[in-house]
N, CA and C atoms of all chains as a GROMACS GRO file, in nm:
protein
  600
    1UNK      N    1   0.085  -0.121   0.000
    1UNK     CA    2   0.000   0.000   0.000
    1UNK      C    3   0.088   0.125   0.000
    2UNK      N    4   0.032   0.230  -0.074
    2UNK     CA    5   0.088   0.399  -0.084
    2UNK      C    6   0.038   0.463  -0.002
    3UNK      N    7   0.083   0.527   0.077
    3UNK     CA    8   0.042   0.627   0.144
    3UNK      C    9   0.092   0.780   0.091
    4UNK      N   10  -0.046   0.883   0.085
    4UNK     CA   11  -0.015   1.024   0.089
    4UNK      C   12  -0.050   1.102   0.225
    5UNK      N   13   0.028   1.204   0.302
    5UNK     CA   14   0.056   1.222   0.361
    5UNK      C   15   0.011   1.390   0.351
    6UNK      N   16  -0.053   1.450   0.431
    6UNK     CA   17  -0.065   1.588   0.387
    6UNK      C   18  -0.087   1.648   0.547
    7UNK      N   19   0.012   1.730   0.604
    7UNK     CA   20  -0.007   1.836   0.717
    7UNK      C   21  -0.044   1.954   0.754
    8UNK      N   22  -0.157   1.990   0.797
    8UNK     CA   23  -0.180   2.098   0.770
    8UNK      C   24  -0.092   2.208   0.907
    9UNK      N   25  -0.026   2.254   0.938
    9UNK     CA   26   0.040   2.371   1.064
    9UNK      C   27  -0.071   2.471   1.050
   10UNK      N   28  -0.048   2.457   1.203
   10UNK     CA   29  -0.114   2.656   1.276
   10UNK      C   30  -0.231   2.718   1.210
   11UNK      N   31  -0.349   2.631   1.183
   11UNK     CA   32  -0.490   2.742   1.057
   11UNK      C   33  -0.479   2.893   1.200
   12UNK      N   34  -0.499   2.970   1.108
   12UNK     CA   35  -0.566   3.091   1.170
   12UNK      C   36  -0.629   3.083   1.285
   13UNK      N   37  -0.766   3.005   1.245
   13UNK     CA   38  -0.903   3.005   1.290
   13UNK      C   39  -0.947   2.859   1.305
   14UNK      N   40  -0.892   2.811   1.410
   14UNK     CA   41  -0.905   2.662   1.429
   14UNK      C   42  -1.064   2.584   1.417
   15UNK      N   43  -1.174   2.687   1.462
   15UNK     CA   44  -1.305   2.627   1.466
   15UNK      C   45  -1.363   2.640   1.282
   16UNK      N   46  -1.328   2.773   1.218
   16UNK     CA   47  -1.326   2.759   1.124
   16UNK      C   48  -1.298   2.689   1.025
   17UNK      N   49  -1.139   2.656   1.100
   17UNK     CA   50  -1.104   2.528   0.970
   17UNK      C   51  -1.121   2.397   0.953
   18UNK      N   52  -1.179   2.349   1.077
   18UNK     CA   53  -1.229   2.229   1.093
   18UNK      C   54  -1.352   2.226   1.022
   19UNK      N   55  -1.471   2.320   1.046
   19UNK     CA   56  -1.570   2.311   0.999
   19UNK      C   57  -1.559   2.292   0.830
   20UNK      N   58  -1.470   2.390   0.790
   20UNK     CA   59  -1.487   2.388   0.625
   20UNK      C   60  -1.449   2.264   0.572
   21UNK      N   61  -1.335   2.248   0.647
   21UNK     CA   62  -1.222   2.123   0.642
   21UNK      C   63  -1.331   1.934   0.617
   22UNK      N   64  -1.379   1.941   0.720
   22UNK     CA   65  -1.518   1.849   0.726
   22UNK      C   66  -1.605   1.841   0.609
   23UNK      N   67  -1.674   1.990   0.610
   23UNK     CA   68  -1.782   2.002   0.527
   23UNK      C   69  -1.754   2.004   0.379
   24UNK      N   70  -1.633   2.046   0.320
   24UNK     CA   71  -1.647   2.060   0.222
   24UNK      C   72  -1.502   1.959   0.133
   25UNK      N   73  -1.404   1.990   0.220
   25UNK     CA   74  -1.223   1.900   0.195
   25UNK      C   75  -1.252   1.764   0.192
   26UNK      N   76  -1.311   1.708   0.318
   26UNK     CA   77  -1.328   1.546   0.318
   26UNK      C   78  -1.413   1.504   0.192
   27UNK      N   79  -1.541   1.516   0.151
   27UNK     CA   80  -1.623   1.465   0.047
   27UNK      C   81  -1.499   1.494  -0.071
   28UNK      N   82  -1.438   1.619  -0.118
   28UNK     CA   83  -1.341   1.599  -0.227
   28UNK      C   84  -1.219   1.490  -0.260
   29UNK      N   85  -1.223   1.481  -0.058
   29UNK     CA   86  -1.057   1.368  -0.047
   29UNK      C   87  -1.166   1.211  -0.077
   30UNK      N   88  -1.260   1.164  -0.036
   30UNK     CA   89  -1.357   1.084  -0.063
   30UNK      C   90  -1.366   1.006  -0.214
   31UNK      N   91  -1.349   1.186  -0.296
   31UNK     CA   92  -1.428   1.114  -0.439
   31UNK      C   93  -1.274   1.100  -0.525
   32UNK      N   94  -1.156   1.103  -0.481
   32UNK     CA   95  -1.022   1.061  -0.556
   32UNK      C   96  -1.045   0.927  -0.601
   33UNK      N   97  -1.050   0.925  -0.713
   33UNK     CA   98  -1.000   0.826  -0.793
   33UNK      C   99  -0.901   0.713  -0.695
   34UNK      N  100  -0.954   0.575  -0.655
   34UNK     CA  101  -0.868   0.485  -0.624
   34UNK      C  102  -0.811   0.482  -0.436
   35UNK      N  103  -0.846   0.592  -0.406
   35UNK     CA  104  -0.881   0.596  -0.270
   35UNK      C  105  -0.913   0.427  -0.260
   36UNK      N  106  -0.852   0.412  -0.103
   36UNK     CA  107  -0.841   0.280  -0.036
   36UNK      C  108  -0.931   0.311   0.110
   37UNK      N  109  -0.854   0.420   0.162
   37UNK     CA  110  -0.880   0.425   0.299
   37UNK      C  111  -0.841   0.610   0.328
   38UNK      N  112  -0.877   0.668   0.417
   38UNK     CA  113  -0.875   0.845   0.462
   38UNK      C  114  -0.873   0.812   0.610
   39UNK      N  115  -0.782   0.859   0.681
   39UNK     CA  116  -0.760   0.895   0.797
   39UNK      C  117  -0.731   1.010   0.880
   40UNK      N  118  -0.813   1.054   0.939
   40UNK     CA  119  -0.779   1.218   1.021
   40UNK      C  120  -0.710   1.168   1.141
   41UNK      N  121  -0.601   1.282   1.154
   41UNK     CA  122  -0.570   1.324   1.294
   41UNK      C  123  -0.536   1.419   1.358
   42UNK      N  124  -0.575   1.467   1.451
   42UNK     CA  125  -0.559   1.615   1.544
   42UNK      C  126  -0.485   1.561   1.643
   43UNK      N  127  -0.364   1.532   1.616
   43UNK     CA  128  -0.269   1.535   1.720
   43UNK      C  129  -0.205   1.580   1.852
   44UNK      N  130  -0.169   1.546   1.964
   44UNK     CA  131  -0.077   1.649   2.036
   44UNK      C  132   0.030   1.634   2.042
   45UNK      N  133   0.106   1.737   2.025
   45UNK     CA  134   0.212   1.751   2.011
   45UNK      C  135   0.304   1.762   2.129
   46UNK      N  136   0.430   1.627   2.129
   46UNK     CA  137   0.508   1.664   2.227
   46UNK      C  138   0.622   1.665   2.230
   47UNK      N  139   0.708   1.743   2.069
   47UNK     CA  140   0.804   1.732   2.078
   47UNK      C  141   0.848   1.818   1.929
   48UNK      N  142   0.873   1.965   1.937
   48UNK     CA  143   0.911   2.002   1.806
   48UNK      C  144   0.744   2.073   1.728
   49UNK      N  145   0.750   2.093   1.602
   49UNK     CA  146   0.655   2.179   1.544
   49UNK      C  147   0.542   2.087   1.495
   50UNK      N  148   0.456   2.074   1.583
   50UNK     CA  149   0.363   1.930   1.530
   50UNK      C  150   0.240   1.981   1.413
   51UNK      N  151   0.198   1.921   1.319
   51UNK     CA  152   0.082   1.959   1.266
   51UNK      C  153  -0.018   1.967   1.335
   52UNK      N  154  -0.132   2.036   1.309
   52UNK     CA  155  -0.228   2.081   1.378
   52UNK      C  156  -0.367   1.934   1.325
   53UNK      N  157  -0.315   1.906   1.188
   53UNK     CA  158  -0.376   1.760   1.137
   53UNK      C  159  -0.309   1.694   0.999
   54UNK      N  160  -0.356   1.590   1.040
   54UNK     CA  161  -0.301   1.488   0.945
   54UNK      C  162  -0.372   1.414   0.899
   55UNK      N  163  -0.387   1.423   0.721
   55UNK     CA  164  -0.495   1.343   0.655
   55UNK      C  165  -0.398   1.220   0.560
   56UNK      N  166  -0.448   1.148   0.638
   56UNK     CA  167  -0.337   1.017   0.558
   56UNK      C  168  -0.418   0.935   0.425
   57UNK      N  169  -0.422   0.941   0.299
   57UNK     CA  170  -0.498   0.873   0.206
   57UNK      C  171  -0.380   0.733   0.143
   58UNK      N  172  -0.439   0.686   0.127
   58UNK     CA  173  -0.404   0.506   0.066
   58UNK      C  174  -0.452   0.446  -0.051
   59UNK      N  175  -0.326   0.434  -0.118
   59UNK     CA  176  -0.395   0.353  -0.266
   59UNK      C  177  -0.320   0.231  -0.285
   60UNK      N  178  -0.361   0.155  -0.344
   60UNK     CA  179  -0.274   0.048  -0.356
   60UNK      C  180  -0.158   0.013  -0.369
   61UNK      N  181  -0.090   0.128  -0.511
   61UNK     CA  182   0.045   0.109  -0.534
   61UNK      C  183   0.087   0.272  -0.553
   62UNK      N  184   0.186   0.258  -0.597
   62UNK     CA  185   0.278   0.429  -0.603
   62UNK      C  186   0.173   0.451  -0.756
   63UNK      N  187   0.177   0.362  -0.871
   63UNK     CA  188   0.038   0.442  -0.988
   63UNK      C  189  -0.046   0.441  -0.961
   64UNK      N  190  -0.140   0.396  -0.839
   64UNK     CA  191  -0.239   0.454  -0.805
   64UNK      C  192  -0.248   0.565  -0.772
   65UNK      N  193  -0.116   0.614  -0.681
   65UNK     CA  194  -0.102   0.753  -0.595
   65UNK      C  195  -0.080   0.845  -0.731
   66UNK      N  196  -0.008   0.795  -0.806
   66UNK     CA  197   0.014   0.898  -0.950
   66UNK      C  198  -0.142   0.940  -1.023
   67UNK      N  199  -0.172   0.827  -1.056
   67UNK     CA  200  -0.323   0.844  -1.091
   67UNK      C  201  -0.407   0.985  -1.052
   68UNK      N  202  -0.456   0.916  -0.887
   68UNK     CA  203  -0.511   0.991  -0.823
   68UNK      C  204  -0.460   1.176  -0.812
   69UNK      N  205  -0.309   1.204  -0.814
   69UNK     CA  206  -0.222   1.293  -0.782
   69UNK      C  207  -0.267   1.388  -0.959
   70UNK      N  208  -0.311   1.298  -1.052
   70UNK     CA  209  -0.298   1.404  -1.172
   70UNK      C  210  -0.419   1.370  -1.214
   71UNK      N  211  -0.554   1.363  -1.143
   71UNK     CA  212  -0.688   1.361  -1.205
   71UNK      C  213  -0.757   1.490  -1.178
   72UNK      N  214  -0.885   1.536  -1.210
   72UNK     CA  215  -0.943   1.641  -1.199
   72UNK      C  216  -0.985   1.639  -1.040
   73UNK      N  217  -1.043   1.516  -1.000
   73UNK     CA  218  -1.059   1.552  -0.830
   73UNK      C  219  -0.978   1.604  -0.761
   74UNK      N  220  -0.818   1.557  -0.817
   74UNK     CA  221  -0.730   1.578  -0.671
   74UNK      C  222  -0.696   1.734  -0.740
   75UNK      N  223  -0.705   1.791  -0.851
   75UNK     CA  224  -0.714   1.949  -0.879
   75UNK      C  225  -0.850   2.045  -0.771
   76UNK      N  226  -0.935   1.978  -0.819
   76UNK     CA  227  -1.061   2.022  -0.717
   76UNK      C  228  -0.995   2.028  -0.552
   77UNK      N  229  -0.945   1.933  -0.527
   77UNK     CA  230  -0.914   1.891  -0.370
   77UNK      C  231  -0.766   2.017  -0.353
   78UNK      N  232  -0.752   2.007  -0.423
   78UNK     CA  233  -0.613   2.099  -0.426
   78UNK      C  234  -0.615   2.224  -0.427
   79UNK      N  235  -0.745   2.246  -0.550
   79UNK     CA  236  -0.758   2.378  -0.526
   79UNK      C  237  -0.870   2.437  -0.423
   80UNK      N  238  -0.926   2.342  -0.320
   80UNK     CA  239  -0.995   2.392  -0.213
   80UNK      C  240  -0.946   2.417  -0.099
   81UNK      N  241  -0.796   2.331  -0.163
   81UNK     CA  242  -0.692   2.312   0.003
   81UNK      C  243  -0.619   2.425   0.035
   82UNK      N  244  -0.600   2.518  -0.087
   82UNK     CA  245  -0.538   2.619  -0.098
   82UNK      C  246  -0.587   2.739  -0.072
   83UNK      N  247  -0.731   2.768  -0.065
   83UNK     CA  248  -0.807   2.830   0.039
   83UNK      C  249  -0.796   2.845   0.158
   84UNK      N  250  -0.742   2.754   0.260
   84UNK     CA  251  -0.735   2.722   0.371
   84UNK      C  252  -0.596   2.852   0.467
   85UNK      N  253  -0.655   2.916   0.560
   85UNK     CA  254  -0.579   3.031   0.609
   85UNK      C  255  -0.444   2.912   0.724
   86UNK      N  256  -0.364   2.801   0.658
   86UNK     CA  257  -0.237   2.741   0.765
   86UNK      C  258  -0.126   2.822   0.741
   87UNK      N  259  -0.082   2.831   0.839
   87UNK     CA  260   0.093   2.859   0.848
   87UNK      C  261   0.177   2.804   0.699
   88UNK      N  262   0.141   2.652   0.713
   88UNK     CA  263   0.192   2.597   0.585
   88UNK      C  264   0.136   2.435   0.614
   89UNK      N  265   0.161   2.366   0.483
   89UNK     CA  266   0.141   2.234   0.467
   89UNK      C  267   0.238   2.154   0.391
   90UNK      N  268   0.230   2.061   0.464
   90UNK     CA  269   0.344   1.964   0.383
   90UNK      C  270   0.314   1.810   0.349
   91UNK      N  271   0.349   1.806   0.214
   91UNK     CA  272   0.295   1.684   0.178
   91UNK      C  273   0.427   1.568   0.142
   92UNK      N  274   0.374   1.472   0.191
   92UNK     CA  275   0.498   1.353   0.151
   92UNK      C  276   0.374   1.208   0.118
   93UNK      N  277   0.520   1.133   0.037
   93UNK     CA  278   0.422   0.988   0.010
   93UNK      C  279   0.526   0.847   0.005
   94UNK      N  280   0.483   0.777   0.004
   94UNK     CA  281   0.549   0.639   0.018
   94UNK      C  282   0.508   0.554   0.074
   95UNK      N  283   0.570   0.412   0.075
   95UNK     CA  284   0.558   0.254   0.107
   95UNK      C  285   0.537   0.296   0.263
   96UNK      N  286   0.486   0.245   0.356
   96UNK     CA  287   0.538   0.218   0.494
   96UNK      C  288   0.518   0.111   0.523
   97UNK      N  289   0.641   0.041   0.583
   97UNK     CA  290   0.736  -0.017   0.603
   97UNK      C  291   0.690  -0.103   0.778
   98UNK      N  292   0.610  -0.253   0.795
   98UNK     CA  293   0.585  -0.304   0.870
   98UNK      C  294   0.722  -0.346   0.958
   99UNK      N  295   0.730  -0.303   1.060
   99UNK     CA  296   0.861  -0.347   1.191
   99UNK      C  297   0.837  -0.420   1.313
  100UNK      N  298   0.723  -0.484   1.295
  100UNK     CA  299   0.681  -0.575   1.427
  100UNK      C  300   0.518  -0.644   1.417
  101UNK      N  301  -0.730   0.259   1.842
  101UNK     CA  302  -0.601   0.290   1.866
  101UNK      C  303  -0.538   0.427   1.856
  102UNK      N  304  -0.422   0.416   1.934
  102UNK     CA  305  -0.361   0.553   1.953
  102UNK      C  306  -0.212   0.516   1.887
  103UNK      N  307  -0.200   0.639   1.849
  103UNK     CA  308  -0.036   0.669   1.747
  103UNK      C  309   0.082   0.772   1.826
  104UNK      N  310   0.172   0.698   1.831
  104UNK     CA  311   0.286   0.782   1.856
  104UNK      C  312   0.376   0.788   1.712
  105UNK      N  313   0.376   0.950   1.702
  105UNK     CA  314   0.463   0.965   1.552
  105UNK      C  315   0.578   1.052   1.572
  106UNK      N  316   0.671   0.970   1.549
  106UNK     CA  317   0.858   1.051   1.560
  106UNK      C  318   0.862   1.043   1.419
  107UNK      N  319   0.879   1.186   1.418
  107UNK     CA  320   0.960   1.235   1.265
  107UNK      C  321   1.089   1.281   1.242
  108UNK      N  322   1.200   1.245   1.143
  108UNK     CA  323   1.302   1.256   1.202
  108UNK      C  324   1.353   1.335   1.083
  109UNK      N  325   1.414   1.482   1.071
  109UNK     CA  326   1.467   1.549   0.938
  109UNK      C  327   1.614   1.543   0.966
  110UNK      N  328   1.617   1.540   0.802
  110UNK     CA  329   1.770   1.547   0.727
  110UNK      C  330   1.866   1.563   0.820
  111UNK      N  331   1.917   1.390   0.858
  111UNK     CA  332   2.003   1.364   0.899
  111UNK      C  333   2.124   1.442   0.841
  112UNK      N  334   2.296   1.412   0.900
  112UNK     CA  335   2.348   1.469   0.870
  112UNK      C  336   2.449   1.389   0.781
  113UNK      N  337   2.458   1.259   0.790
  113UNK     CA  338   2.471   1.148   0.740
  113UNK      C  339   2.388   1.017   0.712
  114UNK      N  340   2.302   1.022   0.594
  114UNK     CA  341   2.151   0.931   0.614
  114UNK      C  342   2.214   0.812   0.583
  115UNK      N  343   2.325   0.749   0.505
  115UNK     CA  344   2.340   0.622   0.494
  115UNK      C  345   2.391   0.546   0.697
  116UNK      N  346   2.449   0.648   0.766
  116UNK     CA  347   2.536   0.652   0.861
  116UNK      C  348   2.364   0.621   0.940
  117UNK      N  349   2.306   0.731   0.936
  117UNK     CA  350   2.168   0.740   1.017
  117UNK      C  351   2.135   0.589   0.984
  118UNK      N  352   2.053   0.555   0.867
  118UNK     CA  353   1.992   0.446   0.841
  118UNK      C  354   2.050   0.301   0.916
  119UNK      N  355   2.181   0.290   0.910
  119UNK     CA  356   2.277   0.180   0.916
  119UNK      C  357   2.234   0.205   1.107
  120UNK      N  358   2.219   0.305   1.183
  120UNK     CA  359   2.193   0.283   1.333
  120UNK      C  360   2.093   0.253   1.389
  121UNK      N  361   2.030   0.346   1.293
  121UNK     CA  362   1.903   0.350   1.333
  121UNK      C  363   1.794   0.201   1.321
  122UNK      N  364   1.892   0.150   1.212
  122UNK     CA  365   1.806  -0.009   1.180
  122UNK      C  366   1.872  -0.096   1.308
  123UNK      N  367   1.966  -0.106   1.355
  123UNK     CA  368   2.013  -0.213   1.400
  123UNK      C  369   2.048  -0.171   1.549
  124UNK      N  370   2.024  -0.031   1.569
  124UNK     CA  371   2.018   0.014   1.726
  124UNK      C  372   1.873   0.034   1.792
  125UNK      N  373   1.838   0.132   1.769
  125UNK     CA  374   1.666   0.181   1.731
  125UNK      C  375   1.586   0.092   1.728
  126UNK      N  376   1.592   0.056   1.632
  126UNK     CA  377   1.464  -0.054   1.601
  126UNK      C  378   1.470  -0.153   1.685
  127UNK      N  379   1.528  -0.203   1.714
  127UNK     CA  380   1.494  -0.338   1.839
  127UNK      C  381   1.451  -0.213   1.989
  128UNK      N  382   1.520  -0.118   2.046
  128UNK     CA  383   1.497  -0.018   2.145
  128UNK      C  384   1.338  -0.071   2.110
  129UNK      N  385   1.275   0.015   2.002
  129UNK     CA  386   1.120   0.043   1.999
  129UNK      C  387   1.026  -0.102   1.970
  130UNK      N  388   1.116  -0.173   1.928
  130UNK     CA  389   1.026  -0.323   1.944
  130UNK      C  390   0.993  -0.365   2.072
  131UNK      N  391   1.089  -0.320   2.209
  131UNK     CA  392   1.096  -0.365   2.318
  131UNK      C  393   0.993  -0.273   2.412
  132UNK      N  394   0.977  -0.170   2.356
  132UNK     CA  395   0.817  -0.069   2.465
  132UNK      C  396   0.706  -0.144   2.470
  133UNK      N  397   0.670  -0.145   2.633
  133UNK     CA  398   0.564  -0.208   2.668
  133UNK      C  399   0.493  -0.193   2.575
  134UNK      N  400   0.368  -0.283   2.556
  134UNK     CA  401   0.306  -0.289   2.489
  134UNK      C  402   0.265  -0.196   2.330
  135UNK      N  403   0.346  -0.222   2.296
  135UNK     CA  404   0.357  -0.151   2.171
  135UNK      C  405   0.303  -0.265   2.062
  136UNK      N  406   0.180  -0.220   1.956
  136UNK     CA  407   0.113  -0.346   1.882
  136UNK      C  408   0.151  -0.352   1.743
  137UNK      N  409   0.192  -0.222   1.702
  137UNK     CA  410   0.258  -0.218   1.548
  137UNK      C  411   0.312  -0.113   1.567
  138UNK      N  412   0.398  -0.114   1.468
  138UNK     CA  413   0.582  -0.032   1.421
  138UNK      C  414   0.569  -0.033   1.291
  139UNK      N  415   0.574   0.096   1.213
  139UNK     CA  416   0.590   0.101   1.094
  139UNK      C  417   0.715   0.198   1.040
  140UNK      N  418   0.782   0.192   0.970
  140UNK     CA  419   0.882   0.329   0.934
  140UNK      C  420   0.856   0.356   0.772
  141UNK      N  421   0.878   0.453   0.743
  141UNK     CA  422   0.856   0.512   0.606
  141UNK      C  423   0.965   0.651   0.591
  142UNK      N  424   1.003   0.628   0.458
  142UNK     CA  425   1.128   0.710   0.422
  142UNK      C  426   1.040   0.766   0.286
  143UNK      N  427   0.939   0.869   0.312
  143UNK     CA  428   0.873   0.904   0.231
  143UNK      C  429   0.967   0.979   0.116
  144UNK      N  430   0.904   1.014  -0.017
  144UNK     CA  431   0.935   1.133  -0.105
  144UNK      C  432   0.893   1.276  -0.068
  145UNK      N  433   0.946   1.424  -0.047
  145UNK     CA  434   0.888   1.483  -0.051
  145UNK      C  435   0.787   1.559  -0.139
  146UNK      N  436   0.680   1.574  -0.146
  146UNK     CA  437   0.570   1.626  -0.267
  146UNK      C  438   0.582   1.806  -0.270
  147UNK      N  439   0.622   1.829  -0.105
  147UNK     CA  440   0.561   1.991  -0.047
  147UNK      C  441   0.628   2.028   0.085
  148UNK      N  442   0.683   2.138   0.094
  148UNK     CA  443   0.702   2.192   0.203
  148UNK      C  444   0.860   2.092   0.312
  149UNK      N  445   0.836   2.107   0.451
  149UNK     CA  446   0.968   2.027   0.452
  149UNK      C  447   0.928   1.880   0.537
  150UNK      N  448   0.923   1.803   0.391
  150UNK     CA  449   0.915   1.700   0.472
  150UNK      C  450   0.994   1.601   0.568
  151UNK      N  451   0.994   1.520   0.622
  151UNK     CA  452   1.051   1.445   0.733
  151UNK      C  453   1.162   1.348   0.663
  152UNK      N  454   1.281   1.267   0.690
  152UNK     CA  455   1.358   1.218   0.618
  152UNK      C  456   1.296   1.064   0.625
  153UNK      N  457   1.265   1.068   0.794
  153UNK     CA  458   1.160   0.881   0.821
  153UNK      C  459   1.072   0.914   0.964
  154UNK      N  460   1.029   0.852   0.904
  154UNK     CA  461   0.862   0.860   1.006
  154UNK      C  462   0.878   0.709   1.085
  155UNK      N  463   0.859   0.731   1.219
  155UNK     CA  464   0.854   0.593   1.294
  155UNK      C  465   0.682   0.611   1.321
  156UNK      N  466   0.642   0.529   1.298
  156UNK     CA  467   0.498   0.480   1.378
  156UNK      C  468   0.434   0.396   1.477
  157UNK      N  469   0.403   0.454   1.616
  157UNK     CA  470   0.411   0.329   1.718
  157UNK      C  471   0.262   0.336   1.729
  158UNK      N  472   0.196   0.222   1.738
  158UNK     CA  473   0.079   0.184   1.759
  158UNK      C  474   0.042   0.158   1.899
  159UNK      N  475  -0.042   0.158   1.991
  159UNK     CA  476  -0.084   0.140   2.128
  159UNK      C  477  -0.249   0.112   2.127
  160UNK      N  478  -0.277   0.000   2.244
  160UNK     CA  479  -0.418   0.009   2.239
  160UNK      C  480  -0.492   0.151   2.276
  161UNK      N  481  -0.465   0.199   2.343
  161UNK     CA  482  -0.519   0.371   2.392
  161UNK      C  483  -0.423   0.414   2.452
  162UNK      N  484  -0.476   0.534   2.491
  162UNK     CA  485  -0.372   0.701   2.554
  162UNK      C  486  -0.281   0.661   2.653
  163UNK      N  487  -0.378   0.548   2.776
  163UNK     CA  488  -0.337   0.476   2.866
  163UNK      C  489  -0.216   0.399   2.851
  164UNK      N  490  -0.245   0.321   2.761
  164UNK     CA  491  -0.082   0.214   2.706
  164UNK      C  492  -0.014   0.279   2.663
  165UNK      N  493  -0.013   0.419   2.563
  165UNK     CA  494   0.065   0.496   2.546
  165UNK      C  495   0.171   0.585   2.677
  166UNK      N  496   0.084   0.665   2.735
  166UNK     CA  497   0.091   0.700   2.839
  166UNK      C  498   0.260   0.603   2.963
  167UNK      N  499   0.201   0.472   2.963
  167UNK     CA  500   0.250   0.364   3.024
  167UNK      C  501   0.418   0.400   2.997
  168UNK      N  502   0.376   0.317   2.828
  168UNK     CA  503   0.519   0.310   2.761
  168UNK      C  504   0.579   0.445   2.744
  169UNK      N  505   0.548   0.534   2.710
  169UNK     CA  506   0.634   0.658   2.749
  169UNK      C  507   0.722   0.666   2.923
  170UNK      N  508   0.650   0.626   2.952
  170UNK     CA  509   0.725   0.637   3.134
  170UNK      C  510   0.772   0.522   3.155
  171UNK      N  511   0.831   0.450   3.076
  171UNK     CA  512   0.838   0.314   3.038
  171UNK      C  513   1.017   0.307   3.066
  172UNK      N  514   1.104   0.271   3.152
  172UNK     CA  515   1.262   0.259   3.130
  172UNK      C  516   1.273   0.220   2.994
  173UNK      N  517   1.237   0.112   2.911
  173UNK     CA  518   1.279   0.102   2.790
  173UNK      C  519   1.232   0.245   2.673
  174UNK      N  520   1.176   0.310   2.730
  174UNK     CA  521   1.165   0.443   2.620
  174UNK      C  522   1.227   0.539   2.712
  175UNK      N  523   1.274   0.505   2.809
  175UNK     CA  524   1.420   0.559   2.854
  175UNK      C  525   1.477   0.556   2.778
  176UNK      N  526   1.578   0.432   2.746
  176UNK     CA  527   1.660   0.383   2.644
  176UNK      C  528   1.637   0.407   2.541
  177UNK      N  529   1.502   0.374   2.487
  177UNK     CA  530   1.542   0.443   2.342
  177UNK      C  531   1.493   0.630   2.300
  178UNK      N  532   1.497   0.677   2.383
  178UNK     CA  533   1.522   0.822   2.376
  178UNK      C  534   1.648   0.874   2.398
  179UNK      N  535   1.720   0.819   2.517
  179UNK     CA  536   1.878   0.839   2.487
  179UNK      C  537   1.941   0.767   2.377
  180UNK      N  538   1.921   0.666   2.308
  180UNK     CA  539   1.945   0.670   2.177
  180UNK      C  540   1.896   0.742   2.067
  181UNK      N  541   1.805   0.758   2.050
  181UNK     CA  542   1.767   0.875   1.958
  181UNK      C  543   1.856   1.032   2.000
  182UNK      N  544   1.844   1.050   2.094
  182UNK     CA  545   1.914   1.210   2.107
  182UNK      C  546   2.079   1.192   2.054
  183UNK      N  547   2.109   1.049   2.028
  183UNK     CA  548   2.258   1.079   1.970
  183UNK      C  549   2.243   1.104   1.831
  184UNK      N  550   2.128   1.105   1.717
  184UNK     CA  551   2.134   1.100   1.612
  184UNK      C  552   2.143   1.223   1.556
  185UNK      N  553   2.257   1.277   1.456
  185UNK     CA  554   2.270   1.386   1.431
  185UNK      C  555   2.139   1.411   1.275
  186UNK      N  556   2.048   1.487   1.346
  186UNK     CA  557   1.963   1.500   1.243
  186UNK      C  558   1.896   1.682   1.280
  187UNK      N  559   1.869   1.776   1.174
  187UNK     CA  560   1.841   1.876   1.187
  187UNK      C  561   1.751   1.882   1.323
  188UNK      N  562   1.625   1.818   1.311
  188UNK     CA  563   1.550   1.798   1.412
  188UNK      C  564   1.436   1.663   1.445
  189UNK      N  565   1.359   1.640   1.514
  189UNK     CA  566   1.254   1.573   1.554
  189UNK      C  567   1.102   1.600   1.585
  190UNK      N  568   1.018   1.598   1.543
  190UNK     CA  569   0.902   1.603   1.549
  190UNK      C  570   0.845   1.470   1.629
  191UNK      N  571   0.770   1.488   1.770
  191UNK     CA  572   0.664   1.388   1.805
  191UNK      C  573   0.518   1.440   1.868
  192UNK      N  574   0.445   1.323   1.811
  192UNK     CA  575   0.299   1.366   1.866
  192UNK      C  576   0.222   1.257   1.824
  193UNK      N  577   0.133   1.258   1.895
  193UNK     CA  578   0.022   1.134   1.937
  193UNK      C  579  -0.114   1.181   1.908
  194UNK      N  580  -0.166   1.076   1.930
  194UNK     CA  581  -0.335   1.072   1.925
  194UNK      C  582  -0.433   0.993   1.838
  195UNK      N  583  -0.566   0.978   1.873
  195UNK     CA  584  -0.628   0.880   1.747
  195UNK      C  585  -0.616   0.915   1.640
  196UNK      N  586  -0.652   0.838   1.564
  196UNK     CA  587  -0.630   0.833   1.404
  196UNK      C  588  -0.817   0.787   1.378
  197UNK      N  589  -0.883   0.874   1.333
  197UNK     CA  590  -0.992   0.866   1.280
  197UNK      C  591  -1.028   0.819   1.104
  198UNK      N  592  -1.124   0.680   1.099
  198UNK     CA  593  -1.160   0.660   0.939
  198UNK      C  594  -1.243   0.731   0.864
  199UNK      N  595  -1.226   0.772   0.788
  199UNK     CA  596  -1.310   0.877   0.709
  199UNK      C  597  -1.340   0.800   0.570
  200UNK      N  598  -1.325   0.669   0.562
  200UNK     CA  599  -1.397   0.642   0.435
  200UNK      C  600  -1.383   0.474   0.452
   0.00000   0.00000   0.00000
């Protein structure tokens, strides 16, 4: 399995961005092409500059993640994400790697 | 379940990092109380600054988390980690919610 990885740091307006984030971000992350699985997390942080959340999406293989990464949804999803008042976001992707 | 996530940036030597971190590290974090899955990932970056490897510790709840943090063996493997010359560390916890 692929994992994409996307962090959002510091929104502005934390009640705000959850709400939009919910109402309108999740159904876009939903309708990606090849989606496996979507995971939220609102973390706490105890060590260094933690994201404020973490949306983890899953596709089968790294061309699924390509797929999904250059279709019109993940433009839609992209360009709603970029609306969003964070500090910054950072996105990473890859295999992860079972250790026990 | 609950997640403990150590993020670890641009080592200062990653073949040097990798080579310790597999064969020092990794048994350290196999050995925390109750710890149920371990994952690592040496993602690509897509955006912004991403992490060089992501450790992932799994726990039944906050509680077992909680535990193993005050745990002598995450004694040990926190004084091993603080020898690793890497820009910095990111950690933080909490559920991981399904959204699809």
């Amino acid at each position: 399995m692929h994992r994409l990885t996307v962090q959002y740091f510091s929104p502005a307006d934390p009640a705000a961005f959850d709400e939009r984030y919910e109402s309108v971000h999740v159904p876009l992350v939903r309708a990606l092409p090849g989606i496996e699985s979507f995971t939220l997390a609102r973390p706490r942080p105890l060590r260094g500059d933690a994201p404020y959340l973490v949306a983890e999406l899953w596709f089968e293989d790294a061309d699924a993640l390509q797929t999904a990464l250059g279709s019109p949804e993940m433009a839609a999803a992209g360009k709603d994400a970029a609306t969003y008042e964070v500090a910054s976001v950072v996105m990473f992707s890859g295999e992860v790697r079972e250790m026990l």
